[in-house]
KEKE-3310 file (N, C-alpha, C; in steps of 0.2 Angstrom, whole numbers, plus 5000, padded with zeros to 4 digits):
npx = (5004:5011:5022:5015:5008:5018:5026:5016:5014:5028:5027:5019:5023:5036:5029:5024:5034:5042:5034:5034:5045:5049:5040:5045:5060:5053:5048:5059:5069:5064:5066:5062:5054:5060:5059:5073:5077:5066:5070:5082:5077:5068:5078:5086:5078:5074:5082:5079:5067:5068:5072:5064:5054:5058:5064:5060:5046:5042:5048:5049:5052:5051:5040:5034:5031:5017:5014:5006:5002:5002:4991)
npy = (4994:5007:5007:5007:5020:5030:5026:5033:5046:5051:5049:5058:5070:5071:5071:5083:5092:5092:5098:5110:5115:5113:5123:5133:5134:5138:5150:5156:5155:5154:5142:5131:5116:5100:5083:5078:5087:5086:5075:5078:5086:5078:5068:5077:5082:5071:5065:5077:5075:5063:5066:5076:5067:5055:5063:5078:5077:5064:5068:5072:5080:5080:5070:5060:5043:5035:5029:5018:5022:5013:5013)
npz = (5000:5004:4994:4983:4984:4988:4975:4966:4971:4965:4953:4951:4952:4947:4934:4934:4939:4926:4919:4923:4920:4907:4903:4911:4902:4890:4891:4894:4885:4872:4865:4853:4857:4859:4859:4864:4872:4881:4884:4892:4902:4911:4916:4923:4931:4938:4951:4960:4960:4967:4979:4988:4985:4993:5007:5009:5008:5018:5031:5047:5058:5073:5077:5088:5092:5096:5112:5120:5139:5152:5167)
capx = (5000:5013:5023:5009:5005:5025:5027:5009:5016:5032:5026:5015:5029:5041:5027:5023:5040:5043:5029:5037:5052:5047:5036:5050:5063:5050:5046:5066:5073:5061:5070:5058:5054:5059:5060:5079:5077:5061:5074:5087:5074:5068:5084:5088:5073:5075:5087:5076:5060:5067:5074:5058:5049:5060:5067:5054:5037:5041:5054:5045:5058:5047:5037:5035:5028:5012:5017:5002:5004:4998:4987)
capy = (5000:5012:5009:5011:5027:5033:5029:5038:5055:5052:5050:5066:5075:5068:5074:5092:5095:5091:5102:5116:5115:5114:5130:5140:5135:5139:5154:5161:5155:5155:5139:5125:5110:5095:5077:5079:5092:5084:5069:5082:5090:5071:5066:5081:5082:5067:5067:5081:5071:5056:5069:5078:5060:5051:5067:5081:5074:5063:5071:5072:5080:5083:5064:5057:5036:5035:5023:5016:5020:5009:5017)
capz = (5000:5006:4991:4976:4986:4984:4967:4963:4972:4962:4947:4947:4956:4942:4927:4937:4939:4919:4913:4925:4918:4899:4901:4910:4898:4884:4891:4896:4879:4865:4862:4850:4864:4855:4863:4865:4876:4885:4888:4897:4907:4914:4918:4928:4937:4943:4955:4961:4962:4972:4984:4987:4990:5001:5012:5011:5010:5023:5036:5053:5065:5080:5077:5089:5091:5103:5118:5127:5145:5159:5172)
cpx = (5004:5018:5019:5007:5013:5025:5020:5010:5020:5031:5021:5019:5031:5034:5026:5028:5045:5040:5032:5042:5052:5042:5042:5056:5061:5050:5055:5069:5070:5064:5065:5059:5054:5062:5067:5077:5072:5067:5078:5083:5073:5073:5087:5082:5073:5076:5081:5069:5061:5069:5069:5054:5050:5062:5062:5049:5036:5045:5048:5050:5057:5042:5039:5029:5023:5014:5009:5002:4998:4999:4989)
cpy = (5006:5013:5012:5019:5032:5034:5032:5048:5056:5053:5059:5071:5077:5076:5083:5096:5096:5097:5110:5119:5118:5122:5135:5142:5138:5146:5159:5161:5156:5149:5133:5116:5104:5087:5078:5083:5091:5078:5071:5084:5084:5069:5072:5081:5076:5064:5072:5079:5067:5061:5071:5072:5058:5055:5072:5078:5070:5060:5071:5073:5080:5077:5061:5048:5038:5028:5025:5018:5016:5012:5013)
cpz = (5000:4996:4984:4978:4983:4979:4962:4964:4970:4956:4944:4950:4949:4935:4928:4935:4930:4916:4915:4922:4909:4899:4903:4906:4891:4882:4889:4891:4874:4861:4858:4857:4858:4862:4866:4872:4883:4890:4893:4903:4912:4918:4925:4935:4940:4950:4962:4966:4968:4980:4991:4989:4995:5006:5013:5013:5017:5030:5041:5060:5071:5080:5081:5091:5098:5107:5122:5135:5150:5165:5180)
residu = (UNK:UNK:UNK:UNK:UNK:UNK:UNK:UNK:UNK:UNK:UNK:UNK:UNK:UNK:UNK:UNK:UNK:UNK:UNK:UNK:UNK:UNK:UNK:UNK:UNK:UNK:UNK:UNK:UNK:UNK:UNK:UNK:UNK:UNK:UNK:UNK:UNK:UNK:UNK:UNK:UNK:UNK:UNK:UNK:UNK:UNK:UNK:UNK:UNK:UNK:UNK:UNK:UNK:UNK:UNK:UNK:UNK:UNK:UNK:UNK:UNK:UNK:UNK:UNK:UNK:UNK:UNK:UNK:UNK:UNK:UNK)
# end
């Protein structure tokens, strides 16, 4: 369960973070989006993506576990 849930928050990470990139390179160069260029952006965001899953989203510095106590 938990993983189907991860790689569902990654992958719309991964694609969000793709289309971001493609608009502000689009917008900052004026430069034609061609696949090549789709494949560079991917690639870089990657790294990005995984970082973002595994450390941001579920950092918890101050969590702490509930302990039962007995009365």
């Amino acid at each position: 369960m938990k993983l189907g849930r991860l790689l569902e928050f990654f992958i719309v990470g991964m694609g969000l973070g793709i289309i971001e990139d493609l608009i502000a390179i689009g917008l900052a160069t004026g430069a034609t989006i061609t696949w090549h260029i789709v494949g560079i952006i991917a690639l870089v965001s990657l790294p990005f993506a995984v970082i973002s899953e595994l450390i941001v989203d579920h950092f918890k510095p101050f969590h702490k576990k509930n302990k039962k106590r007995r009365k």
